[in-house]
C-alpha positions as CSV (number, residue, x, y, z in Angstrom):
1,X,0.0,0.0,0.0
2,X,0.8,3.7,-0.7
3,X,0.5,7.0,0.4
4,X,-0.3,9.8,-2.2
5,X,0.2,13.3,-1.0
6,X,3.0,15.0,-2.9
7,X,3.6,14.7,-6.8
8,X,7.3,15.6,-6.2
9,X,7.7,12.3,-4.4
10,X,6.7,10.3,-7.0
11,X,8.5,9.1,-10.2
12,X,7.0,9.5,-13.8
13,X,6.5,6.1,-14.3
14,X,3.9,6.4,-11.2
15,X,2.0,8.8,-12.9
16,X,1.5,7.2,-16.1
17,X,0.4,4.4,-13.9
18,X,-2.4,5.9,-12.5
19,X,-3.2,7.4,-15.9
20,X,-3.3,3.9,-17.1
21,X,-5.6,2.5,-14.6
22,X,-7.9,6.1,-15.0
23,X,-8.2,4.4,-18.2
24,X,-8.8,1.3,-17.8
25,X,-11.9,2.9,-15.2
26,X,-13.4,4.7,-18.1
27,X,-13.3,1.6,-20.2
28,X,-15.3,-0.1,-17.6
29,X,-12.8,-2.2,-15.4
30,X,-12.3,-2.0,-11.9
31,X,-15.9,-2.4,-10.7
32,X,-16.0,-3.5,-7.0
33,X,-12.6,-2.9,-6.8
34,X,-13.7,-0.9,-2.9
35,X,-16.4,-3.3,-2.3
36,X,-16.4,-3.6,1.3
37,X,-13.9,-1.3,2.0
38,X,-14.5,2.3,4.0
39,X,-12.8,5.5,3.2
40,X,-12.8,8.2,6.2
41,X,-12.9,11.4,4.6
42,X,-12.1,14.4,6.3
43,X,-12.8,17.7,4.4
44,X,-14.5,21.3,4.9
45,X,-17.9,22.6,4.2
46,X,-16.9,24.6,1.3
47,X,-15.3,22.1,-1.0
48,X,-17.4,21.1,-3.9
49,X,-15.9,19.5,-7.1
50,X,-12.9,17.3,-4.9
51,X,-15.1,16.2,-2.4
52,X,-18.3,15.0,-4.6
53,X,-16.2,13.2,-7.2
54,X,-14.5,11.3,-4.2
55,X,-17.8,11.0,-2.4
56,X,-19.3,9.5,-6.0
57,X,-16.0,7.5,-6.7
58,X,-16.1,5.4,-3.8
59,X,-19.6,4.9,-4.2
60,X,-19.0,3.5,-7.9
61,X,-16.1,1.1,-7.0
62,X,-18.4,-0.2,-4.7
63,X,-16.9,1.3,-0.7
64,X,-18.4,3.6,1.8
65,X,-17.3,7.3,2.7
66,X,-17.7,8.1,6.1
67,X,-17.4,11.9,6.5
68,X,-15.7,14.2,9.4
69,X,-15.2,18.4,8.8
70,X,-11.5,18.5,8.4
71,X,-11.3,20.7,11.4
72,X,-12.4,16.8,13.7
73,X,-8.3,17.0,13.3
74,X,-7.5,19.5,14.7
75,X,-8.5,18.7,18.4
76,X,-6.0,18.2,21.2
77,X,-5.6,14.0,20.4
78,X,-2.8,12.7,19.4
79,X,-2.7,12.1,15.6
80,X,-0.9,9.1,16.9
81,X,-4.2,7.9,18.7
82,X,-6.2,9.1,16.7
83,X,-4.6,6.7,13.5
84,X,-4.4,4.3,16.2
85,X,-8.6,3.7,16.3
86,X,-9.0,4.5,12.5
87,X,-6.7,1.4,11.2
88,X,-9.6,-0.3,12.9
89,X,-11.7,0.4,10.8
90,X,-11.2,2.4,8.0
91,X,-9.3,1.4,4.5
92,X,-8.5,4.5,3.4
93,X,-8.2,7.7,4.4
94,X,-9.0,11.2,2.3
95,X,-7.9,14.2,4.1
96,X,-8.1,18.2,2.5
97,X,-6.9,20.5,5.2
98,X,-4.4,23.5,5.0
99,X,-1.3,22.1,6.9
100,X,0.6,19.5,5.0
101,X,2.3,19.0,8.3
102,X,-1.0,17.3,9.8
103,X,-1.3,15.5,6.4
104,X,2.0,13.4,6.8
105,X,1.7,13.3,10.2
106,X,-1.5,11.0,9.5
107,X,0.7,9.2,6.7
108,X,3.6,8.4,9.1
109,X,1.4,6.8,11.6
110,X,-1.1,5.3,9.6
111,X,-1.4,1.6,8.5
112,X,-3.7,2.4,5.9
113,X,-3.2,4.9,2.7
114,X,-3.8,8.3,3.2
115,X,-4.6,11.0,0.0
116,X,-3.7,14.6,0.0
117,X,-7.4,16.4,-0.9
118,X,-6.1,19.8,-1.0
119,X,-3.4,21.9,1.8
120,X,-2.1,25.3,1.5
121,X,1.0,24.0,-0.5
122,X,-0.6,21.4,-3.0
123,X,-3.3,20.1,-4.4
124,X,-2.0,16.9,-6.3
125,X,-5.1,15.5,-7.3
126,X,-6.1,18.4,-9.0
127,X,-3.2,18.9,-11.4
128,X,-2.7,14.9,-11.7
129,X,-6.7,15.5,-13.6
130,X,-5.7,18.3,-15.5
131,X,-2.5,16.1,-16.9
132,X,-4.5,13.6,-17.9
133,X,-7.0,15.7,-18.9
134,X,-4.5,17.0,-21.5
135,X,-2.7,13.7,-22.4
136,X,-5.7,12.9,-24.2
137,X,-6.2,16.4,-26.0
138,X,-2.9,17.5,-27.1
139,X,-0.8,16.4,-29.8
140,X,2.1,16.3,-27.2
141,X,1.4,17.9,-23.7
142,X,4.7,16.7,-22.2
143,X,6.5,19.0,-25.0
144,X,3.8,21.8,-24.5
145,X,4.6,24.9,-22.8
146,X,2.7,26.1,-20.1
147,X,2.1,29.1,-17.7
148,X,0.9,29.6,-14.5
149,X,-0.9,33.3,-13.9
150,X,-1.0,33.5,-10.2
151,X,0.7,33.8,-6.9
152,X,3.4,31.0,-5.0
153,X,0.4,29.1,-3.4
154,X,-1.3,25.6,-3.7
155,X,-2.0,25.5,-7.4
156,X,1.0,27.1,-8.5
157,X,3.3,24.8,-6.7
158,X,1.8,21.8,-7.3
159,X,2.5,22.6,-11.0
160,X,5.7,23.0,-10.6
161,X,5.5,19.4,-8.4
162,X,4.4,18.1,-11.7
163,X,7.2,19.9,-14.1
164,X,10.1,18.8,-12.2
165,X,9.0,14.9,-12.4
166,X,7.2,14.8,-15.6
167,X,9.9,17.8,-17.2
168,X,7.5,19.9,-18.2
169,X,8.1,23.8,-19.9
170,X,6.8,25.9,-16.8
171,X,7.0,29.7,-16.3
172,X,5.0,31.6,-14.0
173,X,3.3,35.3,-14.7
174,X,2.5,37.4,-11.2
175,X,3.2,40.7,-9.2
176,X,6.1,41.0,-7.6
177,X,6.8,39.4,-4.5
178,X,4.7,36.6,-5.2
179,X,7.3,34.4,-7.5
180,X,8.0,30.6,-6.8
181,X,11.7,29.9,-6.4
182,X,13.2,28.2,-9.4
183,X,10.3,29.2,-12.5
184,X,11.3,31.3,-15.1
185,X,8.6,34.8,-13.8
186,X,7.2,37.2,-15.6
187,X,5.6,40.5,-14.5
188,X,3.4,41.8,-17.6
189,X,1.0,38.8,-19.3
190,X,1.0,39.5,-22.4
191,X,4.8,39.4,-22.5
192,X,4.3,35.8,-20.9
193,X,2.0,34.7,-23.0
194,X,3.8,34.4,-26.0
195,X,4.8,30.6,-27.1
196,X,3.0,29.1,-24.9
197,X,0.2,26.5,-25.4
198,X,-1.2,26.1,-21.7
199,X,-2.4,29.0,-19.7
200,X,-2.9,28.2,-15.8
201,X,-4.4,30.6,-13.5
202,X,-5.3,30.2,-9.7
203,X,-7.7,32.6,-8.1
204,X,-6.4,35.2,-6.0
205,X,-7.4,37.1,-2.4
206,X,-9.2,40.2,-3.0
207,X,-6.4,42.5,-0.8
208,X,-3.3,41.3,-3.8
209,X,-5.4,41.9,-6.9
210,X,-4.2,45.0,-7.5
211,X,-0.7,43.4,-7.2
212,X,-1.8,41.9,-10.0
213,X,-3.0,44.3,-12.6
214,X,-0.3,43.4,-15.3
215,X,-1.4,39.3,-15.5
216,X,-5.4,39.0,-16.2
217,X,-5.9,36.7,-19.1
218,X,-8.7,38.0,-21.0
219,X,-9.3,37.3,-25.3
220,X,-6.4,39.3,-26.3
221,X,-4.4,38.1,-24.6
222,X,-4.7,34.4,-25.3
223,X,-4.6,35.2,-28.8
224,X,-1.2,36.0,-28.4
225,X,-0.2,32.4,-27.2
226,X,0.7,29.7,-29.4
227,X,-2.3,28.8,-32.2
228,X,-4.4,26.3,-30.2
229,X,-3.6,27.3,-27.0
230,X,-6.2,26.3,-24.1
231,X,-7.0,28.3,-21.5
232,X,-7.1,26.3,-18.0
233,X,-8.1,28.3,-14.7
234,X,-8.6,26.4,-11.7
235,X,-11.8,26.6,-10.1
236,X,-13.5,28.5,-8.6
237,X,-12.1,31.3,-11.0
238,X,-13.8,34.6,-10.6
239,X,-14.7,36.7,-14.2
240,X,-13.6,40.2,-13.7
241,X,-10.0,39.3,-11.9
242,X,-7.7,36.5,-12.5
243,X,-9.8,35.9,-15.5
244,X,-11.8,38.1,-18.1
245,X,-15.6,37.4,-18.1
246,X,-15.3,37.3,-22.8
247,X,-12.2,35.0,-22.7
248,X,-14.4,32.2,-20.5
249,X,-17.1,32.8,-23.7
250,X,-14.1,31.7,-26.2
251,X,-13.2,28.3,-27.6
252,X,-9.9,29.2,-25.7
253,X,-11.9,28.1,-22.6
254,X,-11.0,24.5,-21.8
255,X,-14.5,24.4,-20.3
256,X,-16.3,22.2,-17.4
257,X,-16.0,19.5,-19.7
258,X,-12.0,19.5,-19.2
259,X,-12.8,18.3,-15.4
260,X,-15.2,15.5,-16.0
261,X,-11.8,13.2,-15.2
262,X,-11.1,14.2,-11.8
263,X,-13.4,12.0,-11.1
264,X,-12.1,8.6,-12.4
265,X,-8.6,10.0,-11.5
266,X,-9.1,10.1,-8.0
267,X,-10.3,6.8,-7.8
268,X,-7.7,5.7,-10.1
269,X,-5.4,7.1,-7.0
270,X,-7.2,5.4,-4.8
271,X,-6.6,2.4,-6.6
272,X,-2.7,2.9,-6.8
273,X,-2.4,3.2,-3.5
274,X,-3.5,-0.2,-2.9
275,X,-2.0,-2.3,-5.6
């Protein structure tokens, strides 16, 4: 069994595992493969898409989802004790919550896998869908070249996660002070934008959007990019900031359509990290 809760940690053949076995789900395999099996899920009110196409995921392979507010961690018990009743009973465990700290933690003394949802510093799941999202859309995604509009947070650095195993072209496009060590940066978008193929953006806090003036991707802009160029923001995107309401109305918009596999690759995660 295996943990998943950093892309950096994993190699690429791992990746083109689970998007082998995402699919082999879509063709139909891998039914029951939960049956009788529970995942414990802890997560917060306000998560939508991750948590209902885990919620649905483990339903279809057949297990149950027990669910806790990810805050039920955050109490004064021991993680120690705390994994020490769960490998009683539960198969799996799902966790979203900001620290990453609490996250291994529950790894470490865990006999059972435990999956990364979302922290503060990643958000694997996420960009392993969009990956394979793009494997089956692009001529060549591996040899694409893509930029990330946004600040050093979650999204941002689990893309980079992703370039350094998989070698992927990555620059990022933000105000200053908010550049991730070791990306090519640029300050002004439309300067960025040129020769690339996939545009990335992450939402950002209302008190730095000013900060970031010079990097809203609106239809100019990505039709300054490479022809075919897709435009990728990560929800929930807000029209009006990181994003222009008319470029979300262009065929550059990858659409909701571009997230329908987050859900067979999160249970093609869950199925790696048993087999």
């Amino acid at each position: 069994m295996k943990d998943f809760i950093k892309l950096s940690v994993l190699k690429s053949d791992d990746i083109y595992r689970i998007f082998s076995i995402t699919d082999d789900i879509i063709a139909g395999g891998y039914n029951g493969f939960l049956n009788g099996k529970s995942a414990v899920m802890f997560f917060p009110a306000s998560s939508i898409r991750t948590r209902i196409t885990f919620e649905k995921g483990i339903h279809l392979l057949g297990g149950q989802s027990i669910l806790f507010p990810d805050g039920t961690l955050d109490k004064k018990e021991d993680l120690r004790d705390v994994c020490g009743y769960l490998d009683n009973w539960a198969d799996i465990i799902i966790v979203r919550h900001k620290d990453i700290g609490l996250v291994e933690k529950l790894a470490r003394y865990s006999e059972v896998p435990v999956i990364n949802a979302m922290t503060d510093v990643n958000h694997p799941c996420e960009i392993l869908s969009d990956l394979y999202t793009l494997s089956k859309t692009r001529k060549d995604f591996i040899n694409d070249k893509y930029l990330f509009c946004g600040r050093s947070g979650n999204i941002g650095l689990a893309w980079k996660e992703a370039s350094e195993v998989l070698g992927l072209d990555l620059s990022q496009c933000c105000g200053a002070g908010y550049e991730m060590d070791g990306v090519k940066v640029y300050y002004n978008i439309k300067e960025a934008v040129k020769g690339k193929d996939i545009i990335c953006t992450d939402s950002l806090p209302a008190a730095i959007l000013n900060d970031f003036s010079e990097c809203q991707v609106d239809k100019e802009v990505m039709e300054m990019a490479n022809p075919g160029a897709v435009l990728n923001p990560c929800p929930p995107f807000y029209r009006g900031e990181e994003v222009s309401g008319d470029v979300i109305e262009t065929g550059y918009f990858a659409g909701y359509g571009f997230k329908k596999n987050l859900l067979a690759v999160q249970q093609a995660i869950m199925i790696w990290c048993f087999i």
